[in-house]
N, C-alpha and C positions, 0 to 999 in steps of 0.2 A: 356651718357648725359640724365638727368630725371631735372623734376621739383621739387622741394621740398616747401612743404608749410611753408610758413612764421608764427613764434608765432604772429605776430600781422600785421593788413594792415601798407604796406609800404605807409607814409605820402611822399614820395619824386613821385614814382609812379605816388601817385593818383593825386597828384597836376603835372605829366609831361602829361600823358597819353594823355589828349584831345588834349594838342599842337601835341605830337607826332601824334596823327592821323589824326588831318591837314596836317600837314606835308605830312606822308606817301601817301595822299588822293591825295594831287598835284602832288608827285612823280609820283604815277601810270594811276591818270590822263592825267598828261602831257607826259607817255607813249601810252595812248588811245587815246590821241588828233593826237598825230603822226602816230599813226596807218590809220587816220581817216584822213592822207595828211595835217596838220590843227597844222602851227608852235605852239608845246607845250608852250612854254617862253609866244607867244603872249597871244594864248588861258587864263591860268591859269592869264597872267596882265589883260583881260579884265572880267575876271569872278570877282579875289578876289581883284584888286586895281585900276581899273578905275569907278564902280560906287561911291568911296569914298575919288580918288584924280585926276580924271581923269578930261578931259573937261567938261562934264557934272554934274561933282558930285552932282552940288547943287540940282538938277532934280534928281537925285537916291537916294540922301538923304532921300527926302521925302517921296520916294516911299518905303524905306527902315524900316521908323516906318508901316508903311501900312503892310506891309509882314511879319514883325515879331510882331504886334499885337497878335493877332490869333493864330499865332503858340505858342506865350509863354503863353498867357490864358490857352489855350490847354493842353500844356505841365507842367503847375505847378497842375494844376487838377489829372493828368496821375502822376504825381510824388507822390502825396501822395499816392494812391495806391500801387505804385511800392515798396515805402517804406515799405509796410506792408505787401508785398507777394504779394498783389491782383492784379491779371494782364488785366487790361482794355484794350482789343483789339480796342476795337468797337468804339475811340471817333470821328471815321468819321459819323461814322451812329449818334451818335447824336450831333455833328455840323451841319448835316442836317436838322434831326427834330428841330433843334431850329433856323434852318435858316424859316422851314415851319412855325412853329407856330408864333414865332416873323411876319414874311410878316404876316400871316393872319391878327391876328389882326390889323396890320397898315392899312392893304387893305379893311376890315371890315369897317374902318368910313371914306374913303375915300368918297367925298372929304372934309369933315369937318376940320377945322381949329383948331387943340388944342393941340400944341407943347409940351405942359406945361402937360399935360394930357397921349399922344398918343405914343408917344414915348417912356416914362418910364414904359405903358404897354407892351408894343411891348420887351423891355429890360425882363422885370417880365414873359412875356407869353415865350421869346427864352431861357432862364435860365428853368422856368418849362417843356419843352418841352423834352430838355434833359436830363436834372433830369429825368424827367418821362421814358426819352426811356434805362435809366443805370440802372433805378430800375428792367428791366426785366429778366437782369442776376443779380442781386444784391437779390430779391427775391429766385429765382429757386436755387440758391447757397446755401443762408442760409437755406430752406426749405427742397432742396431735393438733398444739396452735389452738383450739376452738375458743368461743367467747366466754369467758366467763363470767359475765354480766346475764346473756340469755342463758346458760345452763345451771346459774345458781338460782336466779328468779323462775324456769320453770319448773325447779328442784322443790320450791315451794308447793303448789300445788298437787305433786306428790306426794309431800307428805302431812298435807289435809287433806287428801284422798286417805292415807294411811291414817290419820288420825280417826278420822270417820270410822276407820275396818275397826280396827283396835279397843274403840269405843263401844262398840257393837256385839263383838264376837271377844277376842284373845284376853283383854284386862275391864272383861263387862264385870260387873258387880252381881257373881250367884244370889246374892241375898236383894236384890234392887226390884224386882218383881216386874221384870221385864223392861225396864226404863234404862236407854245405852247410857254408861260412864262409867269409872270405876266406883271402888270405895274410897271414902271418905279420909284421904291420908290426916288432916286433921283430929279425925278421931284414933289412929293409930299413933299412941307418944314416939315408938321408933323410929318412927319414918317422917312423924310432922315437924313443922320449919314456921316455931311459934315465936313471939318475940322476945325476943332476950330481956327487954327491959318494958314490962306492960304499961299501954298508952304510948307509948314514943315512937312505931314501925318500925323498928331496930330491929332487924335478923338478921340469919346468918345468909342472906342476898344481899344485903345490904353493907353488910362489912365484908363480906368480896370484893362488889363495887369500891369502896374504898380503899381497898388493897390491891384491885386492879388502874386504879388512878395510880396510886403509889409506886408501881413496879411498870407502868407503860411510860411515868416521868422519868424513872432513872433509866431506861432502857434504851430511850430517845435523845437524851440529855449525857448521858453517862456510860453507854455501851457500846461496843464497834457493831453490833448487830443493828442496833437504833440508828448510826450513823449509816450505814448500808444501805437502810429501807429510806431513808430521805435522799440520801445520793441517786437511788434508782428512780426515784419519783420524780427529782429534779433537773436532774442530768443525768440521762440513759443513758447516753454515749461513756462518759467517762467514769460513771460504773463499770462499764463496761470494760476500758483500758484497765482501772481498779482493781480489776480482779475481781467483781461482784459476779456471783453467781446469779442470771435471774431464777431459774428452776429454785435453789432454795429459799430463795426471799418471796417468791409465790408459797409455795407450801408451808413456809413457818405464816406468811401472813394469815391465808385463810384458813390454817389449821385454829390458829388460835384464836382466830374471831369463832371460827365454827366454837371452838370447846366452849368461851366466855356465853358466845348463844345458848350452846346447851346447857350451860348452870342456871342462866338465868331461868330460863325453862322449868330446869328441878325443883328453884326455888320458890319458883312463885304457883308451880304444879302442886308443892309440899307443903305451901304456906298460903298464900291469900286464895287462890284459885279452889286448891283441897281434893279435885280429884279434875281424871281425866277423862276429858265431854266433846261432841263433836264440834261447841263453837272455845273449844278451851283456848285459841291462836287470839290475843287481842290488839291483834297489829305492833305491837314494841320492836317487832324488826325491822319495821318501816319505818317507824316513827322515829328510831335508834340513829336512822341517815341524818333525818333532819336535826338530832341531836349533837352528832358529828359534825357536821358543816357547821353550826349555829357556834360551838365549841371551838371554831378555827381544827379542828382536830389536835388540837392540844389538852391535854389530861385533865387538871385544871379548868380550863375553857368548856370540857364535855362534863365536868362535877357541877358548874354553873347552868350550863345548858340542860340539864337533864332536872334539877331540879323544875324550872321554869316550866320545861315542857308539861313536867307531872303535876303542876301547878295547873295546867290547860287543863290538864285531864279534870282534877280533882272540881277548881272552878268551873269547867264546862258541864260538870254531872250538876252541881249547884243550881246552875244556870238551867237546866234542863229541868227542874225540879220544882225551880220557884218561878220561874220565869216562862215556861213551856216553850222554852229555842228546843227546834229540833236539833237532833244528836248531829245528822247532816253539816248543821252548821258550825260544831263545834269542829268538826273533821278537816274542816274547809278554813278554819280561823286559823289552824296548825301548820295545812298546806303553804299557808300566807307565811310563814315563819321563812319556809326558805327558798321562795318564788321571790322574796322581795330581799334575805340575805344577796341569794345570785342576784340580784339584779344592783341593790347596791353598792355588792363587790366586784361590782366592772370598773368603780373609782380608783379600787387599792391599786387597778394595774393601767390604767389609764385616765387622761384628764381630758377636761372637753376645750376645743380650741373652737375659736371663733373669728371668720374674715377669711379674706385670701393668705393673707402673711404666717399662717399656723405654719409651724417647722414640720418636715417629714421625720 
């Protein structure tokens, strides 16, 4: 038994693969749920089908654009990259810095009154922040070859070291009576990031996200810059003859995953989060990969995947609540999402041959 590569990806495959590894993810979930004393059947209905038909649904609905805001901004930023080789570790570290630089500025004119004003900086200063913090492996790469996979990922910890400072000392809350975080941008109207339409999670994270679906479809679909970043990911070489530039298809990649990082940051700093705390970081730019893979990196595909994901979230807090699964396991049911995509998507690109007579 060997694998034999396929003349061309299999279109049946690639369109089964993400179900299958749902699929598989509950199968062996619902084998660690049982491990863990903790009816598998119940477990896996209140994770994947009671936030969305359950008693409460209408209350997890809402919370359900909340969660998957952030991870799809995130993760169509991460895709363009991915499509062209470039492998952006690091988009936690800057969802952080753009959670930092977005708060400051808001907390900067506080308490001034200028919605109209204050806000759409705080948007422009969270976007610049992580732009700024993705340009540091997007530099050192094109300048001097390094990885940008290890300089983005230890860029992370960095800047939860900086989170840490910042929270402590530079954006501490004077009136907080000595407890590190800022204030409360939810109690500040100029600067907070409420819901546009109450009960539903509708913000303005979330209609980014939507708007960043919209313009990574046509840009991919519809743009010679789209067609670029695919030609570079696909065929290097003839990129290459092409006339593609790598140096700018790095720097517009990870620029722009950096900036989508830092809005999401802003938004969910401005809005569900409220202020900024030394555990403010809640893994979405890790999770955002797994969002990207699961989505095929296609716009669409990460709109799909991102909900699901925030689905895990929402049903794993559930699960945690009524069920007493620890968090651990909830972290680890997610991991399963794309340890068992890569493994099923070894089919799209090859078939299994069996005997002596398999063809080379």
């Amino acid at each position: 038994m060997r694998l034999e590569k396929r003349p061309q990806p299999s279109r049946l495959w690639t369109a089964v693969t993400p179900v299958l590894a749902v699929l598989l993810t509950m199968l062996v979930g619902g084998i660690m749920f049982a491990l863990l004393d903790t009816p598998p059947l119940e477990a896996i209905r209140t994770i994947f089908w009671d936030p969305v038909f359950g008693e409460f649904a209408f209350y997890y609905r809402g919370q359900l654009l909340v969660k998957a805001g952030p991870l799809i901004l995130i993760a169509i930023g991460l895709s363009l990259g991915f499509r062209a080789g470039i492998w952006n570790i690091g988009a936690e570290g800057q969802y952080i810095m753009g959670a930092i630089c977005g708060a400051a500025v808001g907390l900067a004119f506080y308490p001034m009154e200028a919605r109209w004003m204050i806000f759409p900086l705080m948007v422009l200063a969270g976007g610049l922040g992580g732009w700024a913090w993705a340009m540091i492996p997007a530099v050192l790469k094109v300048r001097f070859g390094t990885n940008e996979i290890l300089v983005s990922l230890m860029l992370v910890y960095v800047a939860e070291a900086f989170l840490a400072s910042v929270s402590q000392g530079l954006l501490k809350n004077p009136e907080g009576m000595g407890f590190p975080g800022s204030r409360n941008l939810q109690q500040y109207p100029s600067a907070a990031n409420h819901e546009l339409i109450a009960g539903t999670g509708m913000h303005w994270g979330v209609v980014a996200a939507l708007i960043a679906v919209i313009f990574a479809y046509v840009l991919l679909a519809r743009h010679l810059q789209g067609f670029n970043i695919r030609l570079t990911g696909e065929a290097p070489r003839a990129a290459r003859f092409a006339g593609v530039q790598p140096a700018r298809i790095i720097v517009f990649c990870l620029g722009t995953a950096g900036a989508l990082a830092g809005m999401a940051g802003l938004f969910e700093v401005a809005g569900p989060a409220g202020q900024i705390t030394i555990d403010f970081n809640s893994g979405y730019g890790f999770t955002a990969i797994i969002v990207a893979f699961l989505g095929r990196l296609h716009p669409v595909g990460i709109l799909l995947a991102g909900l699901l994901m925030a689905l895990t979230y929402i049903g794993g807090e559930a699960a945690q609540s009524t069920l007493g699964l620890p968090g651990a396991s909830i972290q680890l049911l997610q991991g399963m999402l794309l340890f068992f995509l890569l493994a099923t998507d070894v089919f799209t690109n090859y078939r299994i041959r069996i005997g002596q007579g398999a063809r080379a």
